[in-house]
N, C-alpha and C positions, 0 to 999 in steps of 0.2 A: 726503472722509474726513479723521481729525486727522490734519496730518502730523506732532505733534512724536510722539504715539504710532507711527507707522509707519517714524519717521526713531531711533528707540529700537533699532527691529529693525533695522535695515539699517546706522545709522554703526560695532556694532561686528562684524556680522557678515564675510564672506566675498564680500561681493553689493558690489564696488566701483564697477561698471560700471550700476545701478540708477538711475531716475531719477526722481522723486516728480512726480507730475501732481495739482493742486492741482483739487479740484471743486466744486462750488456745494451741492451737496446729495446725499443717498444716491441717487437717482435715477438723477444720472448717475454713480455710482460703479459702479451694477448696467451702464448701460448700454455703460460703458467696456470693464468685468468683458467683457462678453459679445462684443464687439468685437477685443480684442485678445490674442491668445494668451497670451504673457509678463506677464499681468497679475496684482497681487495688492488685496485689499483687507479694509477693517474695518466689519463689519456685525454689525447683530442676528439674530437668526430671525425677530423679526416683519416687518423688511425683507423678506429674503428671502421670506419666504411672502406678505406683500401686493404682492409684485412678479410680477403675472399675466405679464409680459412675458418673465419665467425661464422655459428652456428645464430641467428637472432634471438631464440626462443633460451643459450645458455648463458647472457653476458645480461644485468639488469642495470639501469643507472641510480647511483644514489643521492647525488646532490652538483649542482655546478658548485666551484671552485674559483679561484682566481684566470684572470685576464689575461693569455700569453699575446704579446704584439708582432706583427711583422716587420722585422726591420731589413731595412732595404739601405744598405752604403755604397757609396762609390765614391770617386773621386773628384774635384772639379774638374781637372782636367780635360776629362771625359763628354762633359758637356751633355749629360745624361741627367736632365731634372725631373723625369718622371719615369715610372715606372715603365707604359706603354709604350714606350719611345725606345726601349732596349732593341737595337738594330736585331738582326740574325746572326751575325757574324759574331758578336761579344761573348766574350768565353766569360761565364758564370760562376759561380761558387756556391753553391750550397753544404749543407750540414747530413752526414748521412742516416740510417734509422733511428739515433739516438734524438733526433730532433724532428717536430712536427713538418715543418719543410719538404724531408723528403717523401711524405705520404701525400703530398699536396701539390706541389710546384707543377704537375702537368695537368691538372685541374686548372689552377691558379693562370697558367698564362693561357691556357685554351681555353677558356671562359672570359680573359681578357683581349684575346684577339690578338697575340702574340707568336709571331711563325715561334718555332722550338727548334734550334738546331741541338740535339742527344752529344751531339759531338761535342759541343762547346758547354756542355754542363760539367765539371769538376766538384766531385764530392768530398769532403772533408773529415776527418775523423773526431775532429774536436776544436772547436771556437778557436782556441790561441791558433792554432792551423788555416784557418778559417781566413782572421786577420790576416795572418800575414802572407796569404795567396795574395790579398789585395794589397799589401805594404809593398809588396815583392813584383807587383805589376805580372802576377799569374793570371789570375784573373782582373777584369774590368767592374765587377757588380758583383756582392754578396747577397742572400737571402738567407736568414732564419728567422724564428719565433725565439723568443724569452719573453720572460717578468721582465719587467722596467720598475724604477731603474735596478742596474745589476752591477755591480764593482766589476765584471770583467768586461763592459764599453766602455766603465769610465777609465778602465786604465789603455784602454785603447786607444780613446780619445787626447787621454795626456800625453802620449807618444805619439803622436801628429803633430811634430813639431811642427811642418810647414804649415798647417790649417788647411788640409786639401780632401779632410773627409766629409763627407755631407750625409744627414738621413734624410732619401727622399720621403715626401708626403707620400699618402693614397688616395692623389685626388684622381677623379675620373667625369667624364662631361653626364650631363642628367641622363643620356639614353644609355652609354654604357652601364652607366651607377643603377639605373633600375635594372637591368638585363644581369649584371652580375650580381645583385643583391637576392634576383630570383633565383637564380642555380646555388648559390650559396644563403642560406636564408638564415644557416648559421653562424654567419661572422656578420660583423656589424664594425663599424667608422667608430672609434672613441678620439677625443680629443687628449694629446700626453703635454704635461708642459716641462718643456726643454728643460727648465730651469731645476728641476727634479737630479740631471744625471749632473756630471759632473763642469765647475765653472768655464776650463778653458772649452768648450765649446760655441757658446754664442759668442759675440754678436754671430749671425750666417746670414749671407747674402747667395743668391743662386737663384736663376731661369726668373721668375716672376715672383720669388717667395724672399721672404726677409723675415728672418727669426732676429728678435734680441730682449733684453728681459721683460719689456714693456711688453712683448709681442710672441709670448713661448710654444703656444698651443701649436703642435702641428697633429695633421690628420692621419693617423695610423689604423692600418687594419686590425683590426682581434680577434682571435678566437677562446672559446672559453675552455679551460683543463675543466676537468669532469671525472668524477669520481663512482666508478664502474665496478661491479662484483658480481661473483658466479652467483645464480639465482639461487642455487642449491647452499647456496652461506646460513649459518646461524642465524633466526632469525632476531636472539637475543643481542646478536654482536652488528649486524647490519643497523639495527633500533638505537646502539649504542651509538654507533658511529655519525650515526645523522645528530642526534640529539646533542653531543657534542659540537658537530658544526655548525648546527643550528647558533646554541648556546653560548659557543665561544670564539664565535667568525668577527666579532668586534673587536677582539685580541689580534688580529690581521688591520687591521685597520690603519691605513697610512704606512704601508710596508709594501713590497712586491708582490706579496701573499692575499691582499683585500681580497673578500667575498662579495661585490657588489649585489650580488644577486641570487639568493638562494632560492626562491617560491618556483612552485611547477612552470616549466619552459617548453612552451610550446614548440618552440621550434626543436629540441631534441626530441619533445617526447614522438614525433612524425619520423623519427630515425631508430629511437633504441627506446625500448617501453620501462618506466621505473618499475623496481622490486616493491611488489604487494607489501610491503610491511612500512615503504619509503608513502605509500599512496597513505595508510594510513595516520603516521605520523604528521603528513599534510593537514590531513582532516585535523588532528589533535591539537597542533598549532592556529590552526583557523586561516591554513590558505587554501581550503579545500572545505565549500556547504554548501546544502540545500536551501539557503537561504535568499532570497531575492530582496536584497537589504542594504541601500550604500552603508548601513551603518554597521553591518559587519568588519569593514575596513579597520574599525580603531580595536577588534579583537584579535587583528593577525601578529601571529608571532607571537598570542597569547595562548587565549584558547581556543577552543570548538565553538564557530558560532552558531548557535540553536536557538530554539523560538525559547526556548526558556532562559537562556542567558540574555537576550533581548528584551525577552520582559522583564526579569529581574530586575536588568540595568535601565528602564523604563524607556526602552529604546523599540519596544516593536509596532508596529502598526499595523490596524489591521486591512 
């Protein structure tokens, strides 16, 4: 897992006693997960789900996380401006288990209607390798997931001297886009603006798109990191840990690291069920009541909304 993401949650937390175990790949992140009670970690859903080796009833979710994107580069050259348009024949680059990618990419074009030649996929051991299959004309197309923005695109970017790198959008026509939003129901279209990574990139012209500062937003896919633990954890330390990100996910703000969204998500909880103690703490917060109230809204993220806190605050009716 990253530890400077995981060492975010725990240096200012209440979790003194914790102790970061450094791993090779999400692999063994799942297989640690399952191993050892007291354990936390940082994964995708498409991890978790191409991990045949998960047990559902032993791995609990405790909170979404920050936003990882897909980034899709190529070259002009190439004449490759969208994603679907990758011939058969293009020998690919991807990132291997150490990156959400390789648990995904054959979901990912086979839900996009993309032949797969296995032969033409090139796996990578790590980003700088990554780049320079594509610098190197090994490969014709990269894919991986990061935080945006990240210093190692922008120094990618600044070593394009000729200007011939481009990141396609995810755009897709409205039949594919609903078809693939329904098999993936957990990634979602965020709008990134260009203008975030580093300057020599824009202006960018290509196929029908024109990025430049007036004009930064382009359409990228995301998926959310999520933050997963043995069910069998502490249940004083799982308590800590939410309350923390609950508490201090505005400390991320306007960094790689934002927490857009922390309240119960429906669309995971139909994949991986939170830990009893994450349900309750919802309740505690006030994103989780019994109450049939739009006026519970201005108590989220405060407290428990109840018929006596509404009356209190002269707010129930009856």
């Amino acid at each position: 897992m990253k530890l400077d993401k995981l060492k975010r949650l725990i240096e200012k937390s209440k979790i003194v006693k914790s102790n970061l175990v450094q791993l090779n790949n999400y692999n063994e992140n799942i297989n640690y997960l399952l191993q050892n009670n007291n354990s936390i970690t940082n994964i995708s859903l498409p991890i978790y789900l191409k991990n045949s080796n998960i047990n559902l009833n032993t791995i609990n979710l405790v909170a979404n996380l920050n936003n990882i994107y897909l980034l899709t580069i190529t070259k002009l050259k190439y004449n490759i401006f969208n994603l679907v348009d990758i011939p058969y024949n293009f020998k690919i680059g991807i990132m291997n288990n150490k990156n959400t990618i390789y648990y995904y990419y054959e979901k990912l074009f086979n839900d996009l209607n993309i032949q797969l030649n296995n032969e033409n996929i090139i796996i990578y051991d790590n980003v700088k390798d990554l780049y320079n299959g594509l610098k190197e004309d090994k490969v014709k197309i990269i894919l991986y997931f990061s935080e945006m923005p990240n210093n190692e695109l922008n120094e990618f970017i600044d070593y394009d001297f000729n200007n011939e790198m481009i990141i396609l959008p995810f755009e897709l026509n409205n039949k594919m886009n609903n078809l693939f939003f329904l098999k993936n129901d957990f990634s979602s279209i965020e709008y990134f603006d260009l203008n975030k990574i580093t300057d020599s990139y824009l202006p960018k012209k290509f196929g029908d798109y024109y990025y430049f500062m007036y004009k930064p937003n382009i359409k990228l896919l995301t998926l959310k990191e999520i933050l997963v633990c043995n069910k069998n954890i502490d249940h004083s330390l799982v308590k800590d840990i939410f309350d923390f990100t609950l508490n201090y996910r505005k400390s991320f703000n306007n960094t790689s690291y934002q927490i857009n969204k922390i309240e119960p998500s429906m669309s995971l909880i139909k994949y991986i069920p939170y830990h009893p103690v994450i349900l309750e703490r919802f309740r505690h917060f006030g994103y989780i009541t019994n109450e049939i109230s739009d006026k519970c809204k201005y108590f989220i993220g405060v407290k428990e909304c109840t018929k006596e806190v509404l009356e209190n605050n002269g707010m129930y009716d009856d």
